[in-house]
C-alpha positions as CSV (number, residue, x, y, z in Angstrom):
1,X,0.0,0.0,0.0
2,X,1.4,3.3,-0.9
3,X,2.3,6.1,1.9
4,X,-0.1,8.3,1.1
5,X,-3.0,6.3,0.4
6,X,-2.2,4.4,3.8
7,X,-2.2,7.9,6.1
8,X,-5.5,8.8,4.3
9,X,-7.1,5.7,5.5
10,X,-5.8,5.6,8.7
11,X,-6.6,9.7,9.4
12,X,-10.3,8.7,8.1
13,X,-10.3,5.6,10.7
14,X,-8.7,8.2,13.4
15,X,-11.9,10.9,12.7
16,X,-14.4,8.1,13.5
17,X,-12.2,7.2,16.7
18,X,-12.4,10.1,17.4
19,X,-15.8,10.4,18.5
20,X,-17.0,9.9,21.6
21,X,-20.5,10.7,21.6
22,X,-23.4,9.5,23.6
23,X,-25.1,9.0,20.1
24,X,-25.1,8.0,16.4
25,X,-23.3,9.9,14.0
26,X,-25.0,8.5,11.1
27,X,-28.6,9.7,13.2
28,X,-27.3,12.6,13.8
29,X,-26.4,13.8,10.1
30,X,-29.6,12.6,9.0
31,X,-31.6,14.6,11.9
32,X,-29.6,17.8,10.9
33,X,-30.5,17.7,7.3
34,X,-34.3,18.0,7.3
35,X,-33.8,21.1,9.9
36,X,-34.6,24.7,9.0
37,X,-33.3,27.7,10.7
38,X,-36.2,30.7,11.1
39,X,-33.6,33.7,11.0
40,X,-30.9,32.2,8.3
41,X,-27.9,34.6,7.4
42,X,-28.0,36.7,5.1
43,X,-27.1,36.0,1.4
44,X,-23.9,37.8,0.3
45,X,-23.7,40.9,-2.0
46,X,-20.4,40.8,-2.6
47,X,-17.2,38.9,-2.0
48,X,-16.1,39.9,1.1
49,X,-12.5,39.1,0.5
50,X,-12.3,42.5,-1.7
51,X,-13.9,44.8,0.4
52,X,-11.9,44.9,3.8
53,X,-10.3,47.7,4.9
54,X,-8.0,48.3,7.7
55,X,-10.5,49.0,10.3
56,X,-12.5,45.7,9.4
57,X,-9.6,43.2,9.2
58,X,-8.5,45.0,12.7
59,X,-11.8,44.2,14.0
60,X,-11.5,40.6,12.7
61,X,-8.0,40.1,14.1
62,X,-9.7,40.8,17.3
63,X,-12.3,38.5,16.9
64,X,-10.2,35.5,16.2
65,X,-8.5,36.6,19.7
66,X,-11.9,35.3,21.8
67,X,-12.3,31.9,22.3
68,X,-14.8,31.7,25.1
69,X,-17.8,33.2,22.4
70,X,-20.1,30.6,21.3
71,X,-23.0,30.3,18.6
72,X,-25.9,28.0,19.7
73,X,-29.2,26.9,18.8
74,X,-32.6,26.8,20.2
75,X,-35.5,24.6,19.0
76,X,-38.8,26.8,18.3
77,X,-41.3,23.9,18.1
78,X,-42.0,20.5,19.8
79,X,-40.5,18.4,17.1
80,X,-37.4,20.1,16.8
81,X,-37.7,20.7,13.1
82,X,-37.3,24.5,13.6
83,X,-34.6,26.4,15.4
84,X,-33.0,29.8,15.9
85,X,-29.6,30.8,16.5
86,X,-27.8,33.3,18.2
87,X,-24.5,33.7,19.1
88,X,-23.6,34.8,23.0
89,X,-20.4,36.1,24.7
90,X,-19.8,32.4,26.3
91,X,-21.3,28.8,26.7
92,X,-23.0,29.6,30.1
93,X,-24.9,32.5,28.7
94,X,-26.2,30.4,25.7
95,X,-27.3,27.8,28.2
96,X,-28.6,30.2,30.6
97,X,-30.8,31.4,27.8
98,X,-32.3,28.3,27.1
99,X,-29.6,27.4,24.1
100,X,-27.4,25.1,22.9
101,X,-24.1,25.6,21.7
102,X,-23.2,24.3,18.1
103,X,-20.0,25.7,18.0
104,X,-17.3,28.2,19.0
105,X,-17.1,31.5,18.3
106,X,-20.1,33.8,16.3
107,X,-22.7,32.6,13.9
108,X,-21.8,33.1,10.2
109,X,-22.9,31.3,6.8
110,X,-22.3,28.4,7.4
111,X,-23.3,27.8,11.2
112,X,-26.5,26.0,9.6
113,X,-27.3,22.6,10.7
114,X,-27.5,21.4,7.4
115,X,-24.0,23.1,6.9
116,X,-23.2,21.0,9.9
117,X,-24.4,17.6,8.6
118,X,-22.0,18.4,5.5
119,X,-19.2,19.1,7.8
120,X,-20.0,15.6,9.7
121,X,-20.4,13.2,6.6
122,X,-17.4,14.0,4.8
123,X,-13.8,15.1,5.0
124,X,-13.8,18.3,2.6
125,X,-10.3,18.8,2.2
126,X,-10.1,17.0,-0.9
127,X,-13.3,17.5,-2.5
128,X,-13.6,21.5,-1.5
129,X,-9.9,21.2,-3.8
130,X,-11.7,19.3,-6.4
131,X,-14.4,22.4,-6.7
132,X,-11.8,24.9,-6.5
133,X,-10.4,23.5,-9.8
134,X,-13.3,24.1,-12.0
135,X,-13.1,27.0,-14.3
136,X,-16.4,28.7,-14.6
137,X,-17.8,30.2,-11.5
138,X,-21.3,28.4,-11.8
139,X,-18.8,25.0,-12.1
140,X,-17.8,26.0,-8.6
141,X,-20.5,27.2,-7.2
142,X,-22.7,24.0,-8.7
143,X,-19.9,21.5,-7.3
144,X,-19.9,23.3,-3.7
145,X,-23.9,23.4,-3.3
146,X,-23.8,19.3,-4.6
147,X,-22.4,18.6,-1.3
148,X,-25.5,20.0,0.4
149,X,-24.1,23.4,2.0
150,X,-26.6,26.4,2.0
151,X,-26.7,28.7,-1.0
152,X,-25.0,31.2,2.1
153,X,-21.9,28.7,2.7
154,X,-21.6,27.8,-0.7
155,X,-20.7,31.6,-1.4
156,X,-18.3,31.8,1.7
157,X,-16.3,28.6,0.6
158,X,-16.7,30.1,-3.1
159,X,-15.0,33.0,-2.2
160,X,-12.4,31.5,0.2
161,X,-11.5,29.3,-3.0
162,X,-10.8,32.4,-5.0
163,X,-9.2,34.2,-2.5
164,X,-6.8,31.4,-1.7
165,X,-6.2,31.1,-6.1
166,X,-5.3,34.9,-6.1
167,X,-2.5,35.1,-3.2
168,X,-1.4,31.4,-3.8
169,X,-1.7,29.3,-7.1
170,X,2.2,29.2,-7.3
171,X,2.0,27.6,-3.7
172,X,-0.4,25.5,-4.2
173,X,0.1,24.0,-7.9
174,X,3.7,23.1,-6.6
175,X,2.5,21.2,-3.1
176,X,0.1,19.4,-5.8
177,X,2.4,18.6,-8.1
178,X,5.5,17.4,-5.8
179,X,2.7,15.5,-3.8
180,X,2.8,17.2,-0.5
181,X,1.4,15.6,2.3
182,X,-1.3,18.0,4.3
183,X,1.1,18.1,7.1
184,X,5.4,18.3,7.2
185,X,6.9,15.9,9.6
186,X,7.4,17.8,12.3
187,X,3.1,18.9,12.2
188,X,3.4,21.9,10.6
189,X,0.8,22.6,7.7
190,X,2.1,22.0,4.3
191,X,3.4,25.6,2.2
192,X,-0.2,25.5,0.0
193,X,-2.5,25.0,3.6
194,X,-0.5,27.2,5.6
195,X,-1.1,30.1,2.6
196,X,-4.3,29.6,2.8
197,X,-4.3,29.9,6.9
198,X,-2.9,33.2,6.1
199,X,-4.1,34.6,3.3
200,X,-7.8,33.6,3.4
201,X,-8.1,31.9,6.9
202,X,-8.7,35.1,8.9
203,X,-11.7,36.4,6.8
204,X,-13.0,32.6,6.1
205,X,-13.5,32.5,9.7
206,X,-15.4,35.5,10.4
207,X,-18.0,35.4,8.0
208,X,-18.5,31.2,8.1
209,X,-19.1,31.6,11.8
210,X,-18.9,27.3,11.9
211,X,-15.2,25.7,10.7
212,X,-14.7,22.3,11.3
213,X,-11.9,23.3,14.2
214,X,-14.3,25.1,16.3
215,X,-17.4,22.4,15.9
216,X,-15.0,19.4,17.2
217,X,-14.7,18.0,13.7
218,X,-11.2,16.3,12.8
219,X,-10.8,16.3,9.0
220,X,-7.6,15.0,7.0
221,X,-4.8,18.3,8.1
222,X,-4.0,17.5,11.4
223,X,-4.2,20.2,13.9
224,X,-3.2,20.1,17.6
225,X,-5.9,19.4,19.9
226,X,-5.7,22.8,21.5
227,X,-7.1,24.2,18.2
228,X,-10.1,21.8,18.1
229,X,-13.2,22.7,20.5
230,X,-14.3,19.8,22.2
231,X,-18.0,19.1,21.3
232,X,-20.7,16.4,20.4
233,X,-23.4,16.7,17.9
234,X,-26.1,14.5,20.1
235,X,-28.7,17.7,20.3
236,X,-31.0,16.7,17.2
């Protein structure tokens, strides 16, 4: 079996480990997907990545600095098919209020549960990569919603994709070509990822409200376990 094929497998087999939930998984994507949120974000009017200035990327930097706010959910009917969601300055307000965290940090585009359930079935690394290689914007914006994110998320990861294509192609087309694993040796992120953590991370963050760091979620880059909130998914 080759290296890289063999890592693959066994990071897939280390996400699933990697649970250790009081409940299904499988249940729990399925529950997430027929859910609708009453006060869904807002669609995007333009790409955020070109309209920051200095005061706005200040005020993101800042953001990314607070780790105790959460966004959470609460059910609005007795068969939990409905829900709002706020975010709150930490998990003990959100509770006090009757809420339930769904991950760290504020609400965004892609804090929707059915966001979520897309975030739980599949590792995205390779397949967001995939979309990001089409040519044509509705090739990329088709391939991105055919994974089941909101029209809101689709645009967020859209944009992050571009983003990431202006300030990085040479990066990137090399780690692809020379085969570089997601991760060097020694943990570190590979030159293409760790462009991206730079260049587009900040701003992806922000405005997608839910990653799959701060909802628990271990995907195929391997990041320390300070970095990943601890969470389950058993509220559906």
């Amino acid at each position: 079996m080759k290296g890289p094929v063999f890592i693959f497998i066994f990071v897939q087999i280390g996400i699933i480990l990697a649970d250790k939930w009081p409940c299904d998984r499988k249940k729990a994507i399925a529950a997430f997907k027929k859910k609708d949120v009453t006060n869904a974000w807002p669609s995007f009017k333009t790409d955020p990545y070109k309209n920051q200035t200095a005061a706005s990327e200040e005020k993101i930097q800042e953001y990314l600095k607070d780790h105790t706010r959460v966004c959470a959910i609460r059910y609005t009917d007795a068969s939990r098919s409905r829900y709002e969601i706020r975010d709150f300055p930490d998990k003990p307000t959100a509770e006090g209020n009757g809420f339930i965290v769904t991950h760290q940090g504020k609400c965004g585009a892609c804090s929707n549960l059915k966001d979520l359930a897309v975030y739980l079935e599949r590792n995205l690394t390779n397949v967001v990569r995939s979309c990001g290689l089409k040519i044509f914007d509705r090739f990329v914006t088709n391939c991105l919603a055919d994974l089941g994110f909101t029209p809101q998320c689709v645009d967020i990861w859209k944009y992050n994709v571009y983003n990431t294509k202006r300030d990085c192609f040479g990066v990137c087309i090399w780690a692809w070509i020379t085969g570089e694993p997601n991760n060097n040796p020694d943990g570190s992120l590979n030159s293409c990822l760790q462009c991206d953590e730079d260049k587009s991370g900040p701003v992806f963050k922000y405005f997608a409200g839910r990653t799959r760091r701060n909802s628990g979620i271990r995907s195929a880059i391997d990041r320390p376990t300070d970095q990943v909130y601890e969470m389950n998914h058993c509220y559906f």
